[in-house]
C-alpha positions in Angstrom: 11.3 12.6 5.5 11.7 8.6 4.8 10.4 7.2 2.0 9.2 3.8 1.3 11.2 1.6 0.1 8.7 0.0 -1.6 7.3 2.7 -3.2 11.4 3.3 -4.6 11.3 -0.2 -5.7 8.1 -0.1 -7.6 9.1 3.5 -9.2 12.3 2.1 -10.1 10.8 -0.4 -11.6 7.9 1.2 -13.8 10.7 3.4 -14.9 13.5 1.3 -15.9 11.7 -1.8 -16.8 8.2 -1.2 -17.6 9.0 2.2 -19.7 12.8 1.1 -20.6 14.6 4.5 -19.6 17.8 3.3 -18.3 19.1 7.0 -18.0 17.5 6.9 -14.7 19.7 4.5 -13.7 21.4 7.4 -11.7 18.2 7.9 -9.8 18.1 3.8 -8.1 21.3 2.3 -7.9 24.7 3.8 -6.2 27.9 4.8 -8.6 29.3 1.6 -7.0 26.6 -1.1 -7.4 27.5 -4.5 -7.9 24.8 -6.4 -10.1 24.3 -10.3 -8.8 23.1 -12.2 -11.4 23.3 -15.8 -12.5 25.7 -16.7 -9.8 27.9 -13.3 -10.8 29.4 -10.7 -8.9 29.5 -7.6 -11.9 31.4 -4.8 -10.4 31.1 -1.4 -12.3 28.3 0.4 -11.0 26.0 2.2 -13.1 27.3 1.1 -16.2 27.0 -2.5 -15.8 23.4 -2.3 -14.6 22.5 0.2 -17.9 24.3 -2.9 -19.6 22.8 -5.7 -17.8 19.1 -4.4 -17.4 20.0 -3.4 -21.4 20.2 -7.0 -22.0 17.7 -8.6 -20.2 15.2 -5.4 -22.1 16.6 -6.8 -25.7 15.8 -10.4 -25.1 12.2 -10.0 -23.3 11.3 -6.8 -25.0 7.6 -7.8 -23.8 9.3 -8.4 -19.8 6.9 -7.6 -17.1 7.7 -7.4 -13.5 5.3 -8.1 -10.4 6.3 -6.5 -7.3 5.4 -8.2 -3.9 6.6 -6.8 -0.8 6.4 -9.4 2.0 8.2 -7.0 4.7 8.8 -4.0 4.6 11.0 -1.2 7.6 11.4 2.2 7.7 14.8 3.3 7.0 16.1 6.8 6.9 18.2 8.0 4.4 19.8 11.0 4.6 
């Protein structure tokens, strides 16, 4: 069964932002993930997003996200 990608987005967001329970990082982002950030390429999968997403947390403790999904495809994983 496919499942939204927007709906994954908007979970992985109220979980890991909104609630701030980055040991669900597991559950959005690949063991080899490569965060982009500020011009940046950060190789290291899971624990450079629980570090990054850590940071940005600690500096806008009050951070809230908007999601807006302009296009969205079925995709099938699996």
């Amino acid at each position: 069964m496919a499942q939204s990608l927007a709906l994954l987005i908007r979970g992985a967001n109220a979980v890991l932002i909104a609630d701030g329970n980055l040991d669900a990082i597991e559950r959005f982002f690949s063991p080899e993930y490569v965060v982009n950030i500020t011009g940046q390429r950060l190789a290291g999968g899971h624990d450079i997003v629980r570090k990054v997403l850590g940071s940005i947390l600690k500096s806008f403790p009050d951070i809230q996200v908007e999601i807006n999904v302009l296009l969205e495809e079925t995709v099938l994983l699996g």
